[in-house]
py3Dmol code that shows the C-alpha trace and the ligand (Angstrom):
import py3Dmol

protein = """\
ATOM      1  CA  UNK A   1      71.924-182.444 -17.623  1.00  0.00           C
ATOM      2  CA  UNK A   2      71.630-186.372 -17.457  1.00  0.00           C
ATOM      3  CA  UNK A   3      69.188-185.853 -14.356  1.00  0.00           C
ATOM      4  CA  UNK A   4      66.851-184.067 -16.354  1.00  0.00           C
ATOM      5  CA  UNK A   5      63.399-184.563 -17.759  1.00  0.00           C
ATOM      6  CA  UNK A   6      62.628-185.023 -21.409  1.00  0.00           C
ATOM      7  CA  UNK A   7      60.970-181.646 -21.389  1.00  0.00           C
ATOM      8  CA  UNK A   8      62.341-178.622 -20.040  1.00  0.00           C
ATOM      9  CA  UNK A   9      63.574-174.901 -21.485  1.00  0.00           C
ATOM     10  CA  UNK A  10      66.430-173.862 -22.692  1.00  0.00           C
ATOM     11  CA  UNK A  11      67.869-170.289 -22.893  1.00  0.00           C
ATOM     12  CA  UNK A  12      71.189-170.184 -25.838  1.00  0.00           C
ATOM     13  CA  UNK A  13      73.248-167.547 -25.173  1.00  0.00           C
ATOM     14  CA  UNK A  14      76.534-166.273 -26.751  1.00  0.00           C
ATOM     15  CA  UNK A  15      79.818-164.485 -26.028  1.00  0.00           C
ATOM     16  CA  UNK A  16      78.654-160.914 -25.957  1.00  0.00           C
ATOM     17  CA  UNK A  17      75.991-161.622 -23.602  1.00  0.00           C
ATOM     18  CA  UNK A  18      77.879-163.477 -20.998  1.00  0.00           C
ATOM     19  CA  UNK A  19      81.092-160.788 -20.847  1.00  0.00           C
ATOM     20  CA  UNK A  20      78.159-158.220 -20.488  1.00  0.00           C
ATOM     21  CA  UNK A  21      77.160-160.740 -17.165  1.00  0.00           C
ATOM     22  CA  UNK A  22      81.085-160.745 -16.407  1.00  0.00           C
ATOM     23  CA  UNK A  23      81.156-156.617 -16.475  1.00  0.00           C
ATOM     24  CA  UNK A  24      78.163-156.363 -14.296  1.00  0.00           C
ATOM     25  CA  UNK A  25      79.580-158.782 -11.722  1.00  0.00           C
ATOM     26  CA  UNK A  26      82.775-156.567 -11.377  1.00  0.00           C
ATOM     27  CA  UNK A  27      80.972-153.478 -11.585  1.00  0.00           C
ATOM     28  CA  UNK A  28      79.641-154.955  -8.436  1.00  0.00           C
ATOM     29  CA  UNK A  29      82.258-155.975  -6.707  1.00  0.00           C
ATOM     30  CA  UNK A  30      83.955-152.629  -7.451  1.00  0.00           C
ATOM     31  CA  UNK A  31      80.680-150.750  -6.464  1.00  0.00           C
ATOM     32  CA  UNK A  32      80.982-152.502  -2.884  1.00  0.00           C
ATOM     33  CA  UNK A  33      84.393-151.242  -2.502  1.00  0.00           C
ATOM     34  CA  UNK A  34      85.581-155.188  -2.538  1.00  0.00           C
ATOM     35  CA  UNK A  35      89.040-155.724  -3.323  1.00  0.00           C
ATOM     36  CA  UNK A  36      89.911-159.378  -3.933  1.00  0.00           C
ATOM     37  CA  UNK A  37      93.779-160.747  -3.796  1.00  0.00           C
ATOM     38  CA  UNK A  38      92.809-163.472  -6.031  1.00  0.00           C
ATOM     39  CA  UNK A  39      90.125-165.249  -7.878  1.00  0.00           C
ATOM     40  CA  UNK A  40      88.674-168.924  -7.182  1.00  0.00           C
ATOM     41  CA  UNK A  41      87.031-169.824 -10.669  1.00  0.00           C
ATOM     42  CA  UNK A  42      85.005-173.262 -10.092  1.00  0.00           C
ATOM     43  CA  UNK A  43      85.970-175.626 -13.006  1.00  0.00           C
ATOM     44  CA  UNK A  44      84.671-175.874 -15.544  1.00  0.00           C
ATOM     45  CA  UNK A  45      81.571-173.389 -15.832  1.00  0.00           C
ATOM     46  CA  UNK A  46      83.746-170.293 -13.578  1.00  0.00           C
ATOM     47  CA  UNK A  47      86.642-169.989 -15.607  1.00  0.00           C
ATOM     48  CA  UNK A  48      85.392-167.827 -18.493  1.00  0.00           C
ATOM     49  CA  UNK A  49      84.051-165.384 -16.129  1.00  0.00           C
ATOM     50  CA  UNK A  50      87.506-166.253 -13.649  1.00  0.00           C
ATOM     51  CA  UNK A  51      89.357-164.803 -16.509  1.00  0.00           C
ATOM     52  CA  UNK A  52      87.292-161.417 -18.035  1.00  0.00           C
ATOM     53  CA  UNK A  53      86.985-160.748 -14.172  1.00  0.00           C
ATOM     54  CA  UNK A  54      90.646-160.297 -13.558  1.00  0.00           C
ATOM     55  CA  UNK A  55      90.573-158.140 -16.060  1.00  0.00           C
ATOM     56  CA  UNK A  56      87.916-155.852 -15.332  1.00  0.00           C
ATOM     57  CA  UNK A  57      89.031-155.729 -11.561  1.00  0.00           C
ATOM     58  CA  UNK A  58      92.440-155.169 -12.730  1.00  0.00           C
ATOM     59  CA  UNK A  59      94.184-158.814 -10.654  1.00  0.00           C
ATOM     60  CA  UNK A  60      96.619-161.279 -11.795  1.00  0.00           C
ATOM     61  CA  UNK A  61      95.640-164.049  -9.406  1.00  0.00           C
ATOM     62  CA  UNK A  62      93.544-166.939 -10.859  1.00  0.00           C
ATOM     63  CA  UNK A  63      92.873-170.150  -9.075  1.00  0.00           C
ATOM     64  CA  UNK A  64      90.543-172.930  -9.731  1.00  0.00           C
ATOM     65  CA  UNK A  65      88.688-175.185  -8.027  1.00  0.00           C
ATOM     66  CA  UNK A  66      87.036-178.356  -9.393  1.00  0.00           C
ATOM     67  CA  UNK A  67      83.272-179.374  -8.032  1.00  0.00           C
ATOM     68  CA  UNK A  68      82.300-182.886  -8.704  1.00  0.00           C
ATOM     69  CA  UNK A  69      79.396-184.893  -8.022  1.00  0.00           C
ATOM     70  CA  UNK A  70      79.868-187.853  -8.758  1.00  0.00           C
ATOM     71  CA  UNK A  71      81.666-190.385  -6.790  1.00  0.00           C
ATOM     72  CA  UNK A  72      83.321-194.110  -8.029  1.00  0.00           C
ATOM     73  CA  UNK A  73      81.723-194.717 -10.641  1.00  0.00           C
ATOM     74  CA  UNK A  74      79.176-192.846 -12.041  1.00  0.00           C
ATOM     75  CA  UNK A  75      77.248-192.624  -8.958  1.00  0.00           C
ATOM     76  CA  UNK A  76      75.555-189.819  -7.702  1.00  0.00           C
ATOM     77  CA  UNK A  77      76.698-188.348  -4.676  1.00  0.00           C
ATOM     78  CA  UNK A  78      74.166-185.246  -3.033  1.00  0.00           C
ATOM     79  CA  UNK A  79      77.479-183.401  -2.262  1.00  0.00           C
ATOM     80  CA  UNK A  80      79.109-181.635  -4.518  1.00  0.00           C
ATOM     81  CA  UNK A  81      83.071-183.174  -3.758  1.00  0.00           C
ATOM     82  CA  UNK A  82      86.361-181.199  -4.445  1.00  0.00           C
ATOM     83  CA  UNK A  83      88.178-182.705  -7.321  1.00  0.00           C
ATOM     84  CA  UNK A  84      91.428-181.495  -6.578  1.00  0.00           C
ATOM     85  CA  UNK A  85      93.320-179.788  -3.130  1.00  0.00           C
ATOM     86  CA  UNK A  86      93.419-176.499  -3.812  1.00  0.00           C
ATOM     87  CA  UNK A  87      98.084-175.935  -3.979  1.00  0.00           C
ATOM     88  CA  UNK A  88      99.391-174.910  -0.481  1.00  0.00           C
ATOM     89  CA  UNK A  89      99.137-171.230   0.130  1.00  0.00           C
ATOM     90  CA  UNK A  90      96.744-170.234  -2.517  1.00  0.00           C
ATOM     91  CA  UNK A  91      94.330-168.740  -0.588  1.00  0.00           C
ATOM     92  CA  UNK A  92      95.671-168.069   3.249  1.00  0.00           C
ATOM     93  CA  UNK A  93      95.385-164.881   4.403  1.00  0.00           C
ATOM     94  CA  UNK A  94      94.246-163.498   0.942  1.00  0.00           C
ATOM     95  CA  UNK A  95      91.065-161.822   0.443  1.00  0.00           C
ATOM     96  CA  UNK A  96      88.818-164.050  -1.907  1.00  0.00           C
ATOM     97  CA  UNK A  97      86.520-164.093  -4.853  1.00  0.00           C
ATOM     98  CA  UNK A  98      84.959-167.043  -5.612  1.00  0.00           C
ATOM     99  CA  UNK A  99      82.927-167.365  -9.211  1.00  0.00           C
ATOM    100  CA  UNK A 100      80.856-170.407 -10.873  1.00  0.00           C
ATOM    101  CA  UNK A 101      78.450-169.556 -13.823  1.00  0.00           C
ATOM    102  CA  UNK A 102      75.303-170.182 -12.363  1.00  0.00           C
ATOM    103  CA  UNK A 103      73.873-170.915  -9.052  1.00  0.00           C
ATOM    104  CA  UNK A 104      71.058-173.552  -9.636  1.00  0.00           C
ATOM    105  CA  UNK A 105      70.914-175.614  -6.450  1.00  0.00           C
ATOM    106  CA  UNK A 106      73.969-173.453  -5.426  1.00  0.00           C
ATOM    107  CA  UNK A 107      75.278-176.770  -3.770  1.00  0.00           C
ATOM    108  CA  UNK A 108      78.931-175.895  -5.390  1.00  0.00           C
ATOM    109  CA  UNK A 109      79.394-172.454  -4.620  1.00  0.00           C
ATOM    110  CA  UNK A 110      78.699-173.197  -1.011  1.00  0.00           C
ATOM    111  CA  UNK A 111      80.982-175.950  -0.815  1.00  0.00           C
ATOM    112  CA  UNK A 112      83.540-173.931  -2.483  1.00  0.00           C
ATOM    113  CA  UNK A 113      82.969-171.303  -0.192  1.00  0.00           C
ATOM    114  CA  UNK A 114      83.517-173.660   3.219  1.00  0.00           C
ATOM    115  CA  UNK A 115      86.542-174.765   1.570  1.00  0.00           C
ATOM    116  CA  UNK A 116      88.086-171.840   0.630  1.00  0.00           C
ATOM    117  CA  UNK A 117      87.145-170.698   4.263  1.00  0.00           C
ATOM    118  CA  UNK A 118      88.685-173.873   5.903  1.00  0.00           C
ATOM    119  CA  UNK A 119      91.802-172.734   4.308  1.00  0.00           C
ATOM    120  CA  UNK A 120      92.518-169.513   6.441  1.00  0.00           C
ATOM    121  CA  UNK A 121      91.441-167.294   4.105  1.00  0.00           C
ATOM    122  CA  UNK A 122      90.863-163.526   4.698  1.00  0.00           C
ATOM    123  CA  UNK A 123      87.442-161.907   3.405  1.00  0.00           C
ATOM    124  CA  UNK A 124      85.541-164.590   1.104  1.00  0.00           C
ATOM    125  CA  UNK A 125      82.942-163.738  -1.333  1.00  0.00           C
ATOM    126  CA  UNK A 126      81.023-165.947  -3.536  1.00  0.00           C
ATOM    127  CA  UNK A 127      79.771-164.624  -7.065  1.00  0.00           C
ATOM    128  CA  UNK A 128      77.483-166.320 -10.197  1.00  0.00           C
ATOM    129  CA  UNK A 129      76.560-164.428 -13.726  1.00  0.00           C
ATOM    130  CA  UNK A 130      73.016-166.148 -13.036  1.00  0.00           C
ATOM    131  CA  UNK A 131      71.111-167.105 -10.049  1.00  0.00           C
ATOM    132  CA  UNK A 132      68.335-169.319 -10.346  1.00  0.00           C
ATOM    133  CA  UNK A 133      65.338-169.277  -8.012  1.00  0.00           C
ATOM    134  CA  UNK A 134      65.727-173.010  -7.168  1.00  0.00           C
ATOM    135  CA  UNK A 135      69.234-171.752  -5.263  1.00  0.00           C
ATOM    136  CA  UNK A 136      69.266-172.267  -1.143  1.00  0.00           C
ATOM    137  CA  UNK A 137      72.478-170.361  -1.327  1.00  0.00           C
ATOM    138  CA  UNK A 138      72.620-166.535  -1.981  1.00  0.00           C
ATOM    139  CA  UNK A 139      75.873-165.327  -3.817  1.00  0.00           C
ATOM    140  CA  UNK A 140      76.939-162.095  -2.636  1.00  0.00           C
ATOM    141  CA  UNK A 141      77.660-160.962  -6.282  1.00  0.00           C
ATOM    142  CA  UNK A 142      75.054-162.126  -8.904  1.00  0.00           C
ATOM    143  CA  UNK A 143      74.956-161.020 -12.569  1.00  0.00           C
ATOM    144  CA  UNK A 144      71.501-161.545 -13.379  1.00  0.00           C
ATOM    145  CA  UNK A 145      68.694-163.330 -11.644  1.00  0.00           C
ATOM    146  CA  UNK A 146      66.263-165.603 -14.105  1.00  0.00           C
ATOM    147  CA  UNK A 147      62.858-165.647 -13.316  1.00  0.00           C
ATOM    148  CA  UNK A 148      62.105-168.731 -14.565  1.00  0.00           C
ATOM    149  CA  UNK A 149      64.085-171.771 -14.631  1.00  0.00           C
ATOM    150  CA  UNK A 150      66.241-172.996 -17.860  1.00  0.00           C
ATOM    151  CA  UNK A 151      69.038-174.876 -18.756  1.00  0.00           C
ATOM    152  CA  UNK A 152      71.410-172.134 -19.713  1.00  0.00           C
ATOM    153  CA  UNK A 153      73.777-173.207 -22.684  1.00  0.00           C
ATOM    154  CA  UNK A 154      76.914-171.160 -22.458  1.00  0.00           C
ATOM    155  CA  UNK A 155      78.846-170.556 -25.137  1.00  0.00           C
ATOM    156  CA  UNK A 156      81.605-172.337 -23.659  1.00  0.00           C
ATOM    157  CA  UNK A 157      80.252-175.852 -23.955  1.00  0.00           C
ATOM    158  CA  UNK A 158      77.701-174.993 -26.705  1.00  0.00           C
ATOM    159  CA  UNK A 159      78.699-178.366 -28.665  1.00  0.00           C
ATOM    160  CA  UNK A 160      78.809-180.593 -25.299  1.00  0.00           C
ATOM    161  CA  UNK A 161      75.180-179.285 -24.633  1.00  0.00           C
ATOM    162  CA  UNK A 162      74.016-179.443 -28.389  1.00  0.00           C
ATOM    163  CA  UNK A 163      75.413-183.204 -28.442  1.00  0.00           C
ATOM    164  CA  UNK A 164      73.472-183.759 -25.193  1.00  0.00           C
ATOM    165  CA  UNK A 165      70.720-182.433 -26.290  1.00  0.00           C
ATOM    166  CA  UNK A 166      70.042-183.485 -29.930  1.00  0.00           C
ATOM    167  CA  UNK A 167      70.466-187.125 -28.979  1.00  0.00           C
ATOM    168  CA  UNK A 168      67.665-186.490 -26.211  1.00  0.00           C
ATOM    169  CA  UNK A 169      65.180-185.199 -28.403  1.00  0.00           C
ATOM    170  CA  UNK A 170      65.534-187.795 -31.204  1.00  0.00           C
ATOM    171  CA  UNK A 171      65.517-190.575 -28.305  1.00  0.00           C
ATOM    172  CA  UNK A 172      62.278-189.068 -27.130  1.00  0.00           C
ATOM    173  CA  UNK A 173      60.776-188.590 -30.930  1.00  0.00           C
ATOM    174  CA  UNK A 174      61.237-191.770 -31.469  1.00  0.00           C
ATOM    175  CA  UNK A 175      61.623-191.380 -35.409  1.00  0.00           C
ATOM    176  CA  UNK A 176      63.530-193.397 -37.765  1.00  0.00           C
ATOM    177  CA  UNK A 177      65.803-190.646 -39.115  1.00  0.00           C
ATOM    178  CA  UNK A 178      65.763-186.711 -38.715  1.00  0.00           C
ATOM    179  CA  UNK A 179      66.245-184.037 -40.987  1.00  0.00           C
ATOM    180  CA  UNK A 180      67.805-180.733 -39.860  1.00  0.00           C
ATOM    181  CA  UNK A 181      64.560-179.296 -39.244  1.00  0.00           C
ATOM    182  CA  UNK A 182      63.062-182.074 -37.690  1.00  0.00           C
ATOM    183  CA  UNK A 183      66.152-181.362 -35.115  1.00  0.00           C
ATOM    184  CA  UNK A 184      65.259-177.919 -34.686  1.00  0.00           C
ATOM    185  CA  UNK A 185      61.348-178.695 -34.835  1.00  0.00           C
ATOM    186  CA  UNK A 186      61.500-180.956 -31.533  1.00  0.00           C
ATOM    187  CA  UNK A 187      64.324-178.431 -29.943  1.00  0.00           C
ATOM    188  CA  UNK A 188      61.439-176.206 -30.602  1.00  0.00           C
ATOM    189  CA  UNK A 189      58.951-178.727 -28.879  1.00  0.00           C
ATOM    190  CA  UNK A 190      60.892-180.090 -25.917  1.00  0.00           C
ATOM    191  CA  UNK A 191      63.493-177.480 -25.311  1.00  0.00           C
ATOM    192  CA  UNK A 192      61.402-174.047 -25.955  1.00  0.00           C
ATOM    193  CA  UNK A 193      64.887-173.475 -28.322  1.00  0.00           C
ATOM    194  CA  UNK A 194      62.902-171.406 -31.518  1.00  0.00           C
ATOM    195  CA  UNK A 195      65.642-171.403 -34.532  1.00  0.00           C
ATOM    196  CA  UNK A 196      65.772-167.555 -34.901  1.00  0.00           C
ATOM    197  CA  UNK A 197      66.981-167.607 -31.041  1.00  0.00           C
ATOM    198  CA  UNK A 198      69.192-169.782 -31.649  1.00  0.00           C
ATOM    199  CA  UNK A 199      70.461-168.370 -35.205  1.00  0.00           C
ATOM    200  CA  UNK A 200      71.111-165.218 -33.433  1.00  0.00           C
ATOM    201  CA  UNK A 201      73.131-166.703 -30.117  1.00  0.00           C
ATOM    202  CA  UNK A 202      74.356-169.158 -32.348  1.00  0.00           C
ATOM    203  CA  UNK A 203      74.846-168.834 -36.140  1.00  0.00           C
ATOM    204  CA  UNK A 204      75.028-171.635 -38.538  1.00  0.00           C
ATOM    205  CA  UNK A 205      76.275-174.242 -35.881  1.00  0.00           C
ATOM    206  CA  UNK A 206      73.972-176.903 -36.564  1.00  0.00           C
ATOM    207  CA  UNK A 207      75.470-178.450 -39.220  1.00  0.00           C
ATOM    208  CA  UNK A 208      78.872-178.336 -36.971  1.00  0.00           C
ATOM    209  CA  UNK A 209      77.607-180.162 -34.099  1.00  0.00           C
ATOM    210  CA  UNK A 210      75.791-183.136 -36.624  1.00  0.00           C
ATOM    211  CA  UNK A 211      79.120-183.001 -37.676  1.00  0.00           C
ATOM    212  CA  UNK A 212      80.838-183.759 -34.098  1.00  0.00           C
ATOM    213  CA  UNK A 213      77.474-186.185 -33.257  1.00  0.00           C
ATOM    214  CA  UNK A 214      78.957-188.247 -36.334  1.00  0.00           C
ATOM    215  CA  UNK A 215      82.605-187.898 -35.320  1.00  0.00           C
ATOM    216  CA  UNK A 216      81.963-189.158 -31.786  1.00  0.00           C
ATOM    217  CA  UNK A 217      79.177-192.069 -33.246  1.00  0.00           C
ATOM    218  CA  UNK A 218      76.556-190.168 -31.618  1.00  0.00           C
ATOM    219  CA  UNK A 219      74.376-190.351 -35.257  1.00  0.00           C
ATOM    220  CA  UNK A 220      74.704-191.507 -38.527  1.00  0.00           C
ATOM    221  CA  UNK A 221      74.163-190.011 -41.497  1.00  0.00           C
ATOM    222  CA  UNK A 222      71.832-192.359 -43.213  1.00  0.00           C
ATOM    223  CA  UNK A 223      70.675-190.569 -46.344  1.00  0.00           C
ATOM    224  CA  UNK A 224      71.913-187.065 -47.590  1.00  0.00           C
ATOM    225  CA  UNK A 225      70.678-184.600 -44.776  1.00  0.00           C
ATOM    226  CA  UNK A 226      68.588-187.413 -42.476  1.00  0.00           C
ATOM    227  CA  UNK A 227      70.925-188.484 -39.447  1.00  0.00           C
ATOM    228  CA  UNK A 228      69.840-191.786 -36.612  1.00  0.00           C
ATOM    229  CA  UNK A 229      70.453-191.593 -33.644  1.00  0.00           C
ATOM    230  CA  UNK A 230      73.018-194.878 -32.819  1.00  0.00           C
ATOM    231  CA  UNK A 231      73.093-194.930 -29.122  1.00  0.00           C
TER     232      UNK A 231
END
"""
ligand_1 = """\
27
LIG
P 74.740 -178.504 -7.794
O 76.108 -178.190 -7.313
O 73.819 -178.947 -6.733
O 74.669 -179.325 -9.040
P 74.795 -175.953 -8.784
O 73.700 -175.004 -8.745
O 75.928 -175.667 -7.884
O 74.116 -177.240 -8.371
O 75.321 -176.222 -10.279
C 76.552 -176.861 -10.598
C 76.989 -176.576 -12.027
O 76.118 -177.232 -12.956
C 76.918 -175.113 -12.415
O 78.127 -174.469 -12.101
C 76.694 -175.166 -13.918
O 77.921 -175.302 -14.610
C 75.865 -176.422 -14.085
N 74.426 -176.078 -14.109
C 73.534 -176.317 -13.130
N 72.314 -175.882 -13.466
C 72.425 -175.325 -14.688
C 71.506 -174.681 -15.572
N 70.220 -174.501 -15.247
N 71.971 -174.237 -16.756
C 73.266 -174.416 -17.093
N 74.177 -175.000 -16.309
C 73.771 -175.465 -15.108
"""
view = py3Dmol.view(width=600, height=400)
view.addModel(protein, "pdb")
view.setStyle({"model": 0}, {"cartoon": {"style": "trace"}})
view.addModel(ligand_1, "xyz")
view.setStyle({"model": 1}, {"stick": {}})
view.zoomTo()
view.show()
């Protein structure tokens, strides 16, 4: 998220929603008659879906892989790298699922995919709960398609995100000090994020993550209910 603009939309989403992505994906899978040995879940953003998949398709083999792009330190790298060697015998001759979150460049799914091929795998399939149209590569599973393009906060790193994103908007306002509805009046303004939305995804969280900002010296609480932004 780092690489991003100031300004750009935001879609919050909660636990419901995404095991309703998870279900479609294996109604998929099980539509096409594909029967995977095991399932590749691409850490960190696969392995909610890694897990609620095995379940729906009825499998007991979870693997992970790790995608990484950043190399040394802190620097960019255009490929996305493999964290970790997948353990010996993993994946040969077993038929394969693969599964990230969402497909935005799709840069790690296809990596994942030549790797897990490399490996002397059997069949190997490559799924995403969302696709994004900025994505060269097409999964062969894909939960929902988005029209337009967002930064999706799963509920799975709803604080990381939050942090991330709180901090931006106060660096870009520029104020002194920020009330809770400041917060949500530039999420509003730079992030498309409108408080009922995010009430409903989301409920009462706000205060939590001010919370965490303070914990990690993110903000400061300044005056009862007005936080600055330290960093
Ligand atoms: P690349 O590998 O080139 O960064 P990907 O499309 O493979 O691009 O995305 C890598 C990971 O980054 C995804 O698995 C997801 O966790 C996160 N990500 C990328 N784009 C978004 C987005 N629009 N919303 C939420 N998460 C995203």
């Amino acid at each position: 998220m780092s690489d991003l603009p100031d300004d750009f939309n935001c879609t919050i989403t909660n636990w419901e929603y995404i095991y309703s992505l998870c279900r479609d994906v294996s109604d998929d899978v099980r539509q096409d008659e594909f029967e995977p040995d095991v399932i590749v879940a691409l850490a960190r953003g696969g392995w909610f879906a890694g897990r609620c998949i095995c379940d729906f398709l009825g499998l007991d083999d979870l693997t992970s892989l790790k995608m990484e792009h950043y190399v040394g330190t802190a620097e960019k790298s255009g490929e996305p790298t493999i964290r970790y060697p997948m353990p010996e015998g993993s994946v040969e001759g077993k038929d394969v699922l693969i599964i990230d979150d969402i497909a935005d460049t799709g840069g790690s799914i296809k990596r994942a995919q030549e790797y897990v091929e490399q490996r002397n795998a059997g069949t190997v399939r490559t799924a995403t709960l969302q696709l994004l149209q900025t994505s060269e590569f097409e999964p062969d599973y894909v939960g929902e398609q988005l029209e337009e393009w967002a930064w999706v906060v799963y509920p799975w790193n709803f604080i990381e995100d939050m942090v991330d994103l709180i901090s931006g908007v106060m660096e870009t306002a520029d104020e002194e000090s920020f009330a809770k509805a400041d917060i949500r009046h530039y999420l509003n303004e730079y992030h498309d994020v409108d408080r009922i939305e995010m009430e409903i995804a989301q409920p009462n969280r706000l205060t939590e993550v001010l919370t965490e900002m303070e914990r990690r010296d993110v903000v400061e609480m300044t005056a009862p209910g007005e936080w600055t932004l330290l960093e």
